[in-house]
N, C-alpha and C positions, 0 to 999 in steps of 0.2 A: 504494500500500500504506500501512496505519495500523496503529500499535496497538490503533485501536478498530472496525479491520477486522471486520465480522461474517461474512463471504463470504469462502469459501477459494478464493485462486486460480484452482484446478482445475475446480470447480465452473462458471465463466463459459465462455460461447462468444462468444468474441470476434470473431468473424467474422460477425456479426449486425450490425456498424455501425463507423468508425471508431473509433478509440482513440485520446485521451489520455494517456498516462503521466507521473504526476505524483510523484516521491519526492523526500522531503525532505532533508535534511541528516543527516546522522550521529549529531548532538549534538543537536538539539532536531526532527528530524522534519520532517514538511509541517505548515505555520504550519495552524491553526486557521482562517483565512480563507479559503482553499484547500481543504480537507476541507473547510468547509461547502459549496462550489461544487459540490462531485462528485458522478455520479451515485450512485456507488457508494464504498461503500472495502473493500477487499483485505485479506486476511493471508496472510501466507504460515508455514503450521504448523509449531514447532518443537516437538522433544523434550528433554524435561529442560530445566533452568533460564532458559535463554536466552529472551530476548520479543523479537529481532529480529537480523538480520544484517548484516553490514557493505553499506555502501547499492553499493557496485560490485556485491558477489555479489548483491543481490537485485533490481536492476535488470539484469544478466543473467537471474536466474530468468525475471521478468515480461520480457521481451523477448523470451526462447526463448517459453516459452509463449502469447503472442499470435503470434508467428511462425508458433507449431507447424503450424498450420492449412495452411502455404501451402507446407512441408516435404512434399516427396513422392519416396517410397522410388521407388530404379530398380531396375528390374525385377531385375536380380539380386541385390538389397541384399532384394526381398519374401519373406520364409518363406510356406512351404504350408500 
């Protein structure tokens, strides 16, 4: 994920190829050397003011969500 993420999250299928996850620091981000390397870069959309979240909660986001894929409801947990 980046600030200058043009791709939301939710949007990728991550189950198309391995994954990297690359998040940076709290205070200054993934170094610019880094971001230049990647295929892609991420946001993760927020409301009102804020441009990012504390890097724990947001490398949970992006780990549930590549996960998500391999997460499969049992059968009494599926609605009709």
């Amino acid at each position: 994920t980046h600030l200058k993420g043009a791709v939301d999250y939710r949007s990728v299928d991550f189950s198309e190829s391995p994954v990297l996850l690359m998040m940076g620091n709290e205070q200054q981000g993934l170094p610019e050397s880094l971001a230049e390397s990647c295929d892609r870069l991420l946001r993760i959309p927020q409301a009102g003011r804020a441009d990012s979240l504390n890097l724990a909660v947001a490398t949970g986001i992006m780990l549930f969500e590549i996960r998500r894929g391999a997460l499969k409801l049992a059968p009494e947990d599926a609605r009709p």
